[in-house]
N, C-alpha and C positions, 0 to 999 in steps of 0.2 A: 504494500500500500504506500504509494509515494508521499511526501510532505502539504501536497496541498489537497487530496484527500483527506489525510487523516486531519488537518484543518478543519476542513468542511464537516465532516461526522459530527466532529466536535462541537463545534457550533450547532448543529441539529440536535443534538445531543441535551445540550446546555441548557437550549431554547425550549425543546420538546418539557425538560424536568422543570425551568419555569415556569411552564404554564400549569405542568399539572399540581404543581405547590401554591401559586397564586393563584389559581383559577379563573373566569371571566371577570371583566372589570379592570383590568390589569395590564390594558392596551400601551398606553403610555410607556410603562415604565420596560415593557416586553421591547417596544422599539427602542426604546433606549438602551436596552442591553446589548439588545442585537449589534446596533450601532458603533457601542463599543468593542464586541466583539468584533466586528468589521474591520474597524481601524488598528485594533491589538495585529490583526493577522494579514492586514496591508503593511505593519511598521515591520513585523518579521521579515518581509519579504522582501521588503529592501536592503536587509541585512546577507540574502541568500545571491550568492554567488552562479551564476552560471555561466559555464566557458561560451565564448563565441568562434572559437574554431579547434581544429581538432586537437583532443587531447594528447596527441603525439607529437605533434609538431616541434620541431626543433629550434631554437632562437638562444644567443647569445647577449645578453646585455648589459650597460655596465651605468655604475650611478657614484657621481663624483659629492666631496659636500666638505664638510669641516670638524666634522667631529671624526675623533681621532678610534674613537671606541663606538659603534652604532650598534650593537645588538639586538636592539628593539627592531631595527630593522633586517636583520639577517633571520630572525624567528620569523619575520610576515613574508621573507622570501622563501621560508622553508615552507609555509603554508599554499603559498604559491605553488610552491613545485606539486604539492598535490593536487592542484589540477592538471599543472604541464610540468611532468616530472625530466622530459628530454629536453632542456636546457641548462641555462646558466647567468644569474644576476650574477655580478662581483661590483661589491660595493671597494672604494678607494678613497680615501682619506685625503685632500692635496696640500700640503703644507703650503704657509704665506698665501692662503687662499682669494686676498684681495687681489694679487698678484700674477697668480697662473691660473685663474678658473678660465678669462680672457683668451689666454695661450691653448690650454685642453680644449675650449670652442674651434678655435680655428686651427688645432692641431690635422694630422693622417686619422687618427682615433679618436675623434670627439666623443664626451659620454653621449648617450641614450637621456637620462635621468641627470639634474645636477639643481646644488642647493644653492635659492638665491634668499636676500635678506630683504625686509622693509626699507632698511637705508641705503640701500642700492638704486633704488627705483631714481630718476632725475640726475643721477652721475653719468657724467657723461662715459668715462671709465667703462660703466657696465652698461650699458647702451646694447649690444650685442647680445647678451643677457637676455634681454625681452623682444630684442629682434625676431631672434630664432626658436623661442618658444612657442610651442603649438597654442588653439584658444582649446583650451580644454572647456568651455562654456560651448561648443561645435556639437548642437542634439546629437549629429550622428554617429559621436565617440561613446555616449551612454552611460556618460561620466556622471554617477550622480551627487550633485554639489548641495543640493535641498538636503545634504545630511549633516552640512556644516552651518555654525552657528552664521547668521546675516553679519556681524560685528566682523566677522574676520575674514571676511569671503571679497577677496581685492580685484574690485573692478578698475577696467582704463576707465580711458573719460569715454571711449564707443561702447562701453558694454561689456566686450570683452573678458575673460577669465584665463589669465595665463597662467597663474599658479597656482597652487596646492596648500595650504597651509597642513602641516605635519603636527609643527607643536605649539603652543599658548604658552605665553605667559605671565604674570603678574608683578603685584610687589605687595607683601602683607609681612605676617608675624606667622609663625610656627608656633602654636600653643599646646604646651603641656597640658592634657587634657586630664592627666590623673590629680598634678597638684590643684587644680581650680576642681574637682571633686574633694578633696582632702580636705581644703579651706571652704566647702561648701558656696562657691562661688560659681556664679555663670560667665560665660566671655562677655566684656563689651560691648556693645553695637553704636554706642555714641563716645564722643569724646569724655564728655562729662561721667557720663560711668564710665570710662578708663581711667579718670583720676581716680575715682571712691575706690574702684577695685584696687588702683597699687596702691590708695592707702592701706585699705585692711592688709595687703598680702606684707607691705613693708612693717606694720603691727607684726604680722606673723613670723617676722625674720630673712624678708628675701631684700636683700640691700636695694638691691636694682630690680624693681619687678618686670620689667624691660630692659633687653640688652640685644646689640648688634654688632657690625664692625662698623668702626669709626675711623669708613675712609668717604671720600670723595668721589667713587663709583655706584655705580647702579642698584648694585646689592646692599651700599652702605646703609647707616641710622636713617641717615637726613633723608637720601632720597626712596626708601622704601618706605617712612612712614609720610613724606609729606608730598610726593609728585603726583599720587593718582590729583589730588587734590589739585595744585598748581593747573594740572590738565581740564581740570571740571573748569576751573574757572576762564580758560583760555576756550573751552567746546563753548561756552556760553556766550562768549562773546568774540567772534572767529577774527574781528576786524581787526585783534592787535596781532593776529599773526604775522603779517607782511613787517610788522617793526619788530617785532620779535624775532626774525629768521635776517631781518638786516642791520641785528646788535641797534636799535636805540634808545641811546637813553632810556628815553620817557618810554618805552618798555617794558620798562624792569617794575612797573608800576603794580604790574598783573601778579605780579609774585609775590604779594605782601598777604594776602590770607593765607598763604601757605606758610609764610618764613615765620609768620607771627604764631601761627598753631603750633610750627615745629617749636618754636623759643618756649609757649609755655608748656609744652611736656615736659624741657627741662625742667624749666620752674617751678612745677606741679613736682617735681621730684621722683617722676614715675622713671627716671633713666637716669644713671650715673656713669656719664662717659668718660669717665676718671678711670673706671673699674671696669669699661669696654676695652678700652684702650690696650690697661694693662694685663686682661685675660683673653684676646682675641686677637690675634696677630694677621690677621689674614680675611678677606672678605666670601671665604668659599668652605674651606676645608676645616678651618676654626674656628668658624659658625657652625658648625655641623655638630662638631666634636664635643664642642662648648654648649650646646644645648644640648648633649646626652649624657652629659653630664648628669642629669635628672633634676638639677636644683632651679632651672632657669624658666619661669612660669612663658614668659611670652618671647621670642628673639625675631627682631625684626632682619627680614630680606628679601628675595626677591623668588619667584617659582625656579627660578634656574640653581639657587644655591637648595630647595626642597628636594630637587632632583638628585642631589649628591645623597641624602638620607638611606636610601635601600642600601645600598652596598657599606655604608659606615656605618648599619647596626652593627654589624659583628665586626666591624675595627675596634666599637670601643667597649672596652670590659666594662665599664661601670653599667652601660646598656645592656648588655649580655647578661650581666649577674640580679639587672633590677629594671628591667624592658619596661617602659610605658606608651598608655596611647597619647598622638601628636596629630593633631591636623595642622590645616593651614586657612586662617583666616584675614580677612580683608581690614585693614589698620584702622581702628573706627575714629580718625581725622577729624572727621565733619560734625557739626551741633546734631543734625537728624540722621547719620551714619556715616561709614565709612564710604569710600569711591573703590570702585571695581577699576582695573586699568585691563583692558581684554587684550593684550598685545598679541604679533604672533613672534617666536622664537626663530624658526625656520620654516622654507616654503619648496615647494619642489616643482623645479621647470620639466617639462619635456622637450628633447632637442627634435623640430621640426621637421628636421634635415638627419634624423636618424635614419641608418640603413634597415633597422628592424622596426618602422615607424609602427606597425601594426601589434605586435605582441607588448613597444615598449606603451601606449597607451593602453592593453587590457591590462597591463601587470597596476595601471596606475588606475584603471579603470575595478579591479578586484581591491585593490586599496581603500578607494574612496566607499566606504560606508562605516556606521557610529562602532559597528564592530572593532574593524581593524585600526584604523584609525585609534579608538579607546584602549583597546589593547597597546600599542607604540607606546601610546602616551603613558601606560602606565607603569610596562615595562622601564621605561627612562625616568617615570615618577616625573613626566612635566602635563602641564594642564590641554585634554582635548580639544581640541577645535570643532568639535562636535558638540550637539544638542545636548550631548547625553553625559552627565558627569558619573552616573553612578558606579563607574569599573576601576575608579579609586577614590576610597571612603575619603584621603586625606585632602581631598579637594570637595568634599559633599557641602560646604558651608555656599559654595560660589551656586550651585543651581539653586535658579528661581532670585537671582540676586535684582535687588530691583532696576529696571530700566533705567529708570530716571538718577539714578547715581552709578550707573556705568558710563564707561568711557572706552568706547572703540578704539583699534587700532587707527582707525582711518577716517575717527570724527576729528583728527587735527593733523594736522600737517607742520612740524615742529624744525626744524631742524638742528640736524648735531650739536654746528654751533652753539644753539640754542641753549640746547638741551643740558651742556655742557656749562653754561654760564647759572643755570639754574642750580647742575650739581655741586657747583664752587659755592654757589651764594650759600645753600643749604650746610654745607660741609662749613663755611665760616662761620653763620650763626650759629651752629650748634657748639662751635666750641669756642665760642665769645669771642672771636675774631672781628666780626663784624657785627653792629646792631643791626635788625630788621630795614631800620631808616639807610644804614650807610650800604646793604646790598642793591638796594630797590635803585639807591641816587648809582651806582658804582654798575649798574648793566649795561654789558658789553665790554668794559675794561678788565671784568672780573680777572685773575691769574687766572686759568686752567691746566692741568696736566696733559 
């Protein structure tokens, strides 16, 4: 009995024992079941893989990108080969990737598959890049993209869909979920309740009820608990981007509800960057470690430092001897909550002008649904780009997060620059470098690294 029979029974089935429980009268609520049942067994189906040509076929293909370690992806190639087990994906890693991805394009061996980023898009640089990528939005590839969230789904200005997004990512806090049951505590969801709560937990003995690294990048204090924020206020009012992205001055104006929230969390005493500084040496690896420590209620960074977590449980003996649960929640910033920041990590082009143009779009074409897709993401422990958060619990706070305090990748258009003028202002307020007033007057001159 194939899968979409046994479906069907089922639902007859269902239907047939509702009626005879509820009996007549009970119209309404029958179509309403059915209904559901409908749509339950249309969302299956879009999860259900079937080859478009023959299961012997033989193809080679190859997929270039940046991460040095991809396993998340070598598992969904192995799932692959059970449908077309006579081939061959090899995934390849390209060192100084800003550098040779250009060269591997227009090399004798161009990849098939290769990874571009958000901030490549308008470089002239990677120009080539989006030349040669097929529109994977093209009906007749059957690519289905209605499985990824609208937030991160990167149109051109025609419509167009040339990439893929693989992985999400954010910027929050990692919360010990055992010791906020211990101290009988809920997480935060406004700012104001994240003072009261590091009050109580600082009564209960945790110096720093908040701790992060206290540098001047992405993962750092400053800018994981205060840029989803920075970004809210900049979605709102899109007009100061053109001054923002050409450093002026009168600029730097837009970054004052944020630099002012980041200043009174110190103030509030929820963070002793005294005691970041000197237990955290590093924005990736000693944040990890340092919250498994088990003593650390909240540690602010970013989804890409959460991603390190699976494989450095069992690096650190204190977790190993006294393992707790950890999720990952959204910094609650804001007076009515915190900001969602829906970025994407990486994104995967198909080369155009591939010799295997047919198998390398079904391999990308078996990819695209909330399955595989979920599964990568969970594997690497970075946030889906899919509807569907449930296939790792440590990301369950973000479904259903509300609209109206999310912030899309692609509701601002920021640049580097920018970006980077924002992470210094934030990186000086926080450690009394600058006041609030002297970042806001001092954008576009900021130092940067």
């Amino acid at each position: 009995m194939n899968r979409y029979v046994k479906a069907t029974f089922s639902m007859v089935f269902a239907v047939t024992f509702l009626v005879s429980e509820t009996g007549c009268g009970q119209t309404q609520d029958l179509s309403q079941y059915q209904n559901e049942i409908q749509v339950k067994n249309q969302e299956e189906s879009t999860n259900v893989f079937s080859p478009k040509y023959a299961t012997d076929s033989d193809y080679k293909l190859s997929v270039v990108g940046t991460y040095s370690n991809f396993e998340s992806l070598e598992s969904t190639i192995d799932r692959f080969y059970e449908y077309y087990p006579n081939g061959e994906i090899e995934y390849t890693y390209l060192d100084d990737y800003r550098n040779t991805i250009g060269q591997a394009l227009a090399g004798q061996e161009p990849p098939d598959i290769y990874v571009v980023q958000p901030w490549m898009y308008g470089d002239d640089q990677f120009a080539t890049l989006f030349e040669n990528a097929e529109v994977l939005s093209d009906s007749s590839l059957e690519i289905n993209l209605d499985c990824i969230r609208s937030g991160v789904i990167w149109e051109m200005d025609n419509g167009d869909v040339l990439t893929l997004p693989i992985f999400a990512t954010s910027y929050g806090m990692l919360v010990n979920m055992d010791i906020f049951e211990k101290e009988e505590l809920e997480v935060p969801t406004t700012f104001e309740e994240l003072v009261e709560v590091c009050e109580k937990l600082k009564e209960a003995g945790y110096k720093s009820p908040i701790m992060g690294a206290n540098t001047s990048t992405t993962p750092g204090i400053g800018y994981a608990f205060s840029y989803s924020m920075f970004a809210k206020t900049v979605k709102d009012d899109r007009s100061v981007e053109e001054d923002l992205n050409n450093l002026v001055p009168s600029a730097g104006e837009v970054m004052r509800p944020a630099l002012t929230r980041l200043k009174e969390l110190v103030d509030a005493g929820c963070i002793d960057v005294d005691i970041c500084s000197e237990e955290i040496e590093d924005d990736y690896n000693a944040v990890v470690m340092r919250f498994f420590e088990g003593d650390v209620p909240m540690m602010l960074c970013s989804g890409d430092v959460v991603s390190g977590t699976k494989k450095r449980e069992g690096q650190s003996e204190t977790f190993t001897a006294n393992p707790f649960d950890y999720d990952f929640y959204v910094a609650p910033s804001g007076d009515e909550g915190g900001y969602y920041m829906d970025s994407v990590s990486i994104l995967f082009c198909v080369n155009k002008n591939s010799q295997n143009l047919d198998m390398t779009n079904e391999f990308v074409r078996f990819l695209t649904n909330e399955k595989e897709l979920g599964l990568m993401a969970a594997e690497k422990r970075l946030i889906t780009p899919t509807k569907d958060y449930s296939l790792d619990e440590v990301y369950a706070s973000l479904a259903d997060f509300p609209k109206e305090r999310t912030v899309n990748f692609r509701d601002i258009e920021i640049l580097d620059t920018a970006v980077k003028q924002y992470r210094a202002a934030a990186y000086a307020v926080l450690n009394g470098e600058m006041t609030v007033d002297e970042a806001v007057a001092n954008y576009g001159s900021i130092q940067t690294e």
